[in-house]
PDB file of N, CA, C, O and CB in Angstrom:
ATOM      1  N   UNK A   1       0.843  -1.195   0.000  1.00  0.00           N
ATOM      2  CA  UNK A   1       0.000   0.000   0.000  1.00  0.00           C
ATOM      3  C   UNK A   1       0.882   1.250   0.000  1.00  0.00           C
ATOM      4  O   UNK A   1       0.629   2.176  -0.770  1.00  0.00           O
ATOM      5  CB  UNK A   1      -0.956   0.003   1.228  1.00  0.00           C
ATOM      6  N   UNK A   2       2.108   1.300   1.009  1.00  0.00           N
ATOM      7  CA  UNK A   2       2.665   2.242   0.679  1.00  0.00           C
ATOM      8  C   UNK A   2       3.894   2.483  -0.291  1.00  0.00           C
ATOM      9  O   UNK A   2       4.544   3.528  -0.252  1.00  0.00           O
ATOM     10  CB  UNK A   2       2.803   2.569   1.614  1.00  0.00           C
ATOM     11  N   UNK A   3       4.144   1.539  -1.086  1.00  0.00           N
ATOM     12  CA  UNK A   3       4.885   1.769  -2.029  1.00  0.00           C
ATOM     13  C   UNK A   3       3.598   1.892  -3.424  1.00  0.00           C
ATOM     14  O   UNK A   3       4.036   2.100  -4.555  1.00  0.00           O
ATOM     15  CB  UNK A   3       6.121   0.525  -2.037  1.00  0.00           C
ATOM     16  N   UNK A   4       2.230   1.762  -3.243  1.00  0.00           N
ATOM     17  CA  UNK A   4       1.259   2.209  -4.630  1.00  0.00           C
ATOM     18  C   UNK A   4       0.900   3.893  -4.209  1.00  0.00           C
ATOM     19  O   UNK A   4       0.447   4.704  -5.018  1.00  0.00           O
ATOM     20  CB  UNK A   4      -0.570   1.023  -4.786  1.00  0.00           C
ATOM     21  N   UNK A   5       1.205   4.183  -2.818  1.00  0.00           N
ATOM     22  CA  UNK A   5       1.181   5.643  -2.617  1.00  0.00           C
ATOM     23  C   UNK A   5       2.467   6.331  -3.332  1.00  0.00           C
ATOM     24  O   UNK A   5       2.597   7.214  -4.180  1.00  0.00           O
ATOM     25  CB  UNK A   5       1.161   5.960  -1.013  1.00  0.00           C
ATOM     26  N   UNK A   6       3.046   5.797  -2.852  1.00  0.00           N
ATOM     27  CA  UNK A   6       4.213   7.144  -3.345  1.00  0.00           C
ATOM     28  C   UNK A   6       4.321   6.400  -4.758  1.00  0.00           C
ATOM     29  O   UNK A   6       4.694   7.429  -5.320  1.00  0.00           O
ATOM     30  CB  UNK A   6       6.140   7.381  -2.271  1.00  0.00           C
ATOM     31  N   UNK A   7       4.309   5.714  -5.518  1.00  0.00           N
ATOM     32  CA  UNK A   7       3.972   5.573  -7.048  1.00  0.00           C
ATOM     33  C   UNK A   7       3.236   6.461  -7.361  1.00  0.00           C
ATOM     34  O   UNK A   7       3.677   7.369  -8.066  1.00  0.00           O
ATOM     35  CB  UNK A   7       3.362   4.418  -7.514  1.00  0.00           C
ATOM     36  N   UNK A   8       2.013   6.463  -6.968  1.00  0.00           N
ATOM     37  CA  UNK A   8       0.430   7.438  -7.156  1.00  0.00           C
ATOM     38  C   UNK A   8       1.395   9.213  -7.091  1.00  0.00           C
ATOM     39  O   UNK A   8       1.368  10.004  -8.034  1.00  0.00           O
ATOM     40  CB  UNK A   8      -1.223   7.077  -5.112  1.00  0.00           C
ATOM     41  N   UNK A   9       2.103   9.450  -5.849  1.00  0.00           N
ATOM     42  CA  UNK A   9       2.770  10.895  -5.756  1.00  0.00           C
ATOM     43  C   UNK A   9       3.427  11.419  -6.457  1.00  0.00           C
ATOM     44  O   UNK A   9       3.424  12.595  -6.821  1.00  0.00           O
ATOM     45  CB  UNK A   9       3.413  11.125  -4.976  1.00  0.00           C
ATOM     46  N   UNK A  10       4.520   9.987  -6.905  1.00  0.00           N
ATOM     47  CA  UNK A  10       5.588  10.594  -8.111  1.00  0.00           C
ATOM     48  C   UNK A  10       4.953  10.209  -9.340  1.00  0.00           C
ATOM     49  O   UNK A  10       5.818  10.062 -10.203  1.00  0.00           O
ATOM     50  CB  UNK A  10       7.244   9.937  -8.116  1.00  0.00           C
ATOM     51  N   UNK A  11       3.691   9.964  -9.813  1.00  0.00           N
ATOM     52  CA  UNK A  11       3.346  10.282 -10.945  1.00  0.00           C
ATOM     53  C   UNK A  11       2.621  11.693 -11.167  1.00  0.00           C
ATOM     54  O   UNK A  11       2.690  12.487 -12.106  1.00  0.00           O
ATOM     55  CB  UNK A  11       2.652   9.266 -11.317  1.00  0.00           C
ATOM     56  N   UNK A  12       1.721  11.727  -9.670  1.00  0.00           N
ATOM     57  CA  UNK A  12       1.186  13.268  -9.721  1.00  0.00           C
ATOM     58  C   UNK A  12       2.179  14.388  -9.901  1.00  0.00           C
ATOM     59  O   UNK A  12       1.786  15.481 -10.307  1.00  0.00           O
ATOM     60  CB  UNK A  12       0.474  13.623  -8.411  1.00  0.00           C
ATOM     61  N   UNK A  13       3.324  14.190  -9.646  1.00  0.00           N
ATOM     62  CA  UNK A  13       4.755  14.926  -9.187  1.00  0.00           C
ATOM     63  C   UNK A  13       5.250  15.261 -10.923  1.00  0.00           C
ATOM     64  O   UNK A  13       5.386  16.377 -11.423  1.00  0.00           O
ATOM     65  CB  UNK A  13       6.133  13.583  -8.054  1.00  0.00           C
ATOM     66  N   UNK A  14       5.437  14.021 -11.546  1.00  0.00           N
ATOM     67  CA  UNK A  14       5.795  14.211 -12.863  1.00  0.00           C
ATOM     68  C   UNK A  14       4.916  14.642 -14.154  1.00  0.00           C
ATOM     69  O   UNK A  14       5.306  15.143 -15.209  1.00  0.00           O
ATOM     70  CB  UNK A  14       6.285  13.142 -13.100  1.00  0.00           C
ATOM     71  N   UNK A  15       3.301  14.207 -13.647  1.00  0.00           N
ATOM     72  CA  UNK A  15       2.403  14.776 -14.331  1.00  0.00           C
ATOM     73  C   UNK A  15       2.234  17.059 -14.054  1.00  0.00           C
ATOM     74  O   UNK A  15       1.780  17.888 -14.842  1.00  0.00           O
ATOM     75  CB  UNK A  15       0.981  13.653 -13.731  1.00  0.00           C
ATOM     76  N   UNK A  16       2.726  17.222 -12.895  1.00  0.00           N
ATOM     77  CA  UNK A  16       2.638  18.712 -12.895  1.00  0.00           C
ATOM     78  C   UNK A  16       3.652  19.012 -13.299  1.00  0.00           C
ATOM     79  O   UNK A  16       3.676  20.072 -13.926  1.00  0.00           O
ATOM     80  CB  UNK A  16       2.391  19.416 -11.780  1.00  0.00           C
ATOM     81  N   UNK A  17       4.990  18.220 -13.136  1.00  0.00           N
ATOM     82  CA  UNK A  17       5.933  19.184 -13.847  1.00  0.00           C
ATOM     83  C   UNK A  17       6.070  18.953 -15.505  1.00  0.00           C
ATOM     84  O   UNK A  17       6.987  19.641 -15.954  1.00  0.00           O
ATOM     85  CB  UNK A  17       7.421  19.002 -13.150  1.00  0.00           C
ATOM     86  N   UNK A  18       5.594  18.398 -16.208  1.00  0.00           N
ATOM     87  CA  UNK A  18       5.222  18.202 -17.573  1.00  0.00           C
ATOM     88  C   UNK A  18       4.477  19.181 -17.313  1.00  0.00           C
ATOM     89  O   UNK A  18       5.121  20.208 -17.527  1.00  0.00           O
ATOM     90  CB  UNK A  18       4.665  16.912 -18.192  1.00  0.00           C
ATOM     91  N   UNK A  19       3.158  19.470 -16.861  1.00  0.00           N
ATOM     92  CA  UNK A  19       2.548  21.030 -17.249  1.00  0.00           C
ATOM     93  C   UNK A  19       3.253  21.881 -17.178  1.00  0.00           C
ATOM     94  O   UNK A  19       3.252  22.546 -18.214  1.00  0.00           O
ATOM     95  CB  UNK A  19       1.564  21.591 -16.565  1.00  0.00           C
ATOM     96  N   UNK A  20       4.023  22.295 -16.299  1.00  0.00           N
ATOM     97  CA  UNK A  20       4.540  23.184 -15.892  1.00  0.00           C
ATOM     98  C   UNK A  20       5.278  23.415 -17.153  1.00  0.00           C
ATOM     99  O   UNK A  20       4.983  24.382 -17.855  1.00  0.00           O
ATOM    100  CB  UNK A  20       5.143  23.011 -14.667  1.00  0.00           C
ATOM    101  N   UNK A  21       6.266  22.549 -17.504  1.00  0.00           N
ATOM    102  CA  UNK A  21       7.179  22.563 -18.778  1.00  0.00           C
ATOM    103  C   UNK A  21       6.644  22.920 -20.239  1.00  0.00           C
ATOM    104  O   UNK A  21       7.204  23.627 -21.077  1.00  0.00           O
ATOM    105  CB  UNK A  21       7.733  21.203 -18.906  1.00  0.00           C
ATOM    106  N   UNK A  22       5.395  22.243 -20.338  1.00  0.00           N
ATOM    107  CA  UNK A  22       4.618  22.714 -21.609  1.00  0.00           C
ATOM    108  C   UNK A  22       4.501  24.110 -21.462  1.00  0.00           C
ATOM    109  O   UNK A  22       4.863  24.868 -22.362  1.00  0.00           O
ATOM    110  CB  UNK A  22       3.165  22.074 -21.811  1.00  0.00           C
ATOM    111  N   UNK A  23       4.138  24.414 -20.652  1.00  0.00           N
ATOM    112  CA  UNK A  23       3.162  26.036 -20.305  1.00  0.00           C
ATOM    113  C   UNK A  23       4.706  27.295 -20.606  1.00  0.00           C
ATOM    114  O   UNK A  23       4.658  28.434 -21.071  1.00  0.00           O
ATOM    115  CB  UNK A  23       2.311  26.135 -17.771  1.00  0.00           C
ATOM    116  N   UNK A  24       5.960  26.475 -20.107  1.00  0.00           N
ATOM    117  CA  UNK A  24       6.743  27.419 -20.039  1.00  0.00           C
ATOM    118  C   UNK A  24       7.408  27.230 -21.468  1.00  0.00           C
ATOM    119  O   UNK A  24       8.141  28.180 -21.743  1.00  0.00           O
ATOM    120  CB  UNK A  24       7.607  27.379 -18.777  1.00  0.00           C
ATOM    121  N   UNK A  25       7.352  26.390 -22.310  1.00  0.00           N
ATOM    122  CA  UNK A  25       7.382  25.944 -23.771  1.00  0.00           C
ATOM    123  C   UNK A  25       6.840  27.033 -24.477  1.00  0.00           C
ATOM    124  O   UNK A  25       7.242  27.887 -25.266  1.00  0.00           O
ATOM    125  CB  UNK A  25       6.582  24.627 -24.097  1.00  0.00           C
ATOM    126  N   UNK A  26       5.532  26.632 -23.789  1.00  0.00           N
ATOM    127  CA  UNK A  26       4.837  27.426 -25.333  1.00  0.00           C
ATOM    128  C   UNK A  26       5.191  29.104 -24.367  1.00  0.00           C
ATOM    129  O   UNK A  26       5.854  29.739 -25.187  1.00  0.00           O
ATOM    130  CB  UNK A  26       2.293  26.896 -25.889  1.00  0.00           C
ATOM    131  N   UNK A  27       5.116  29.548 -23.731  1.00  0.00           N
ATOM    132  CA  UNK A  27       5.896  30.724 -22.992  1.00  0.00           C
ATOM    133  C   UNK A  27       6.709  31.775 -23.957  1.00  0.00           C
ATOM    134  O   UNK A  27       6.435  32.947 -24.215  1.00  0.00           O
ATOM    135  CB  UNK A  27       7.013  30.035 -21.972  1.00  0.00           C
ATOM    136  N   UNK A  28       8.008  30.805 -24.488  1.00  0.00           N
ATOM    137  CA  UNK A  28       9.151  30.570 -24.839  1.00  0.00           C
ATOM    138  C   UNK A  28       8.706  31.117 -26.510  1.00  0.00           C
ATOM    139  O   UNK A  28       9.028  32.169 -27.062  1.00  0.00           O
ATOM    140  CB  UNK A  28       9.699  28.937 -24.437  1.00  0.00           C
ATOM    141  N   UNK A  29       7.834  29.941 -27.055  1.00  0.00           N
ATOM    142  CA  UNK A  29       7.978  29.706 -28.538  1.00  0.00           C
ATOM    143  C   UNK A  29       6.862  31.235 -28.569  1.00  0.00           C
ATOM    144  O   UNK A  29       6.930  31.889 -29.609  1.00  0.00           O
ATOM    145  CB  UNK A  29       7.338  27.779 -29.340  1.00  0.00           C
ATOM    146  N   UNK A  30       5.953  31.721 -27.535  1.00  0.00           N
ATOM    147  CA  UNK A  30       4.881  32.918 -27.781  1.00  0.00           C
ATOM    148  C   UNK A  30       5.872  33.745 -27.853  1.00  0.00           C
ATOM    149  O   UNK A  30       5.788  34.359 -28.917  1.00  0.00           O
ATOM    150  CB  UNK A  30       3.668  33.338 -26.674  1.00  0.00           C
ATOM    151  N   UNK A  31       6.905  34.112 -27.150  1.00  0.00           N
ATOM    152  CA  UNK A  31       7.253  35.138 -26.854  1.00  0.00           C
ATOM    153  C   UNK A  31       8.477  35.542 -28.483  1.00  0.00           C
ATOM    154  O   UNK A  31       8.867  36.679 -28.748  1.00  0.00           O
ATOM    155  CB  UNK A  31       7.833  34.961 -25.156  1.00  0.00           C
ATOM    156  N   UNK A  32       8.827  34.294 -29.295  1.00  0.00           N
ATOM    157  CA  UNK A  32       9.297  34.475 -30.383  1.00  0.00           C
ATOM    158  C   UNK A  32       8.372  34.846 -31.555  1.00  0.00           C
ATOM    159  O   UNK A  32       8.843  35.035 -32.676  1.00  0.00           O
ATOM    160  CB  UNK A  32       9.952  33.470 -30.566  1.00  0.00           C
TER     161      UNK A  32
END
């Protein structure tokens, strides 16, 4: 159980920083 938690965290973990990264992507490519 607690190794399907912190699986469950570090996917939530890697799923926001992929947003984060897109958002600052397209940021990047708007600002050209």
């Amino acid at each position: 159980r607690d190794c399907l938690g912190t699986l469950f965290r570090n996917s939530l973990t890697v799923g926001s920083l992929k947003k984060i990264n897109n958002l600052f992507i397209k940021d990047i490519f708007h600002g050209y």
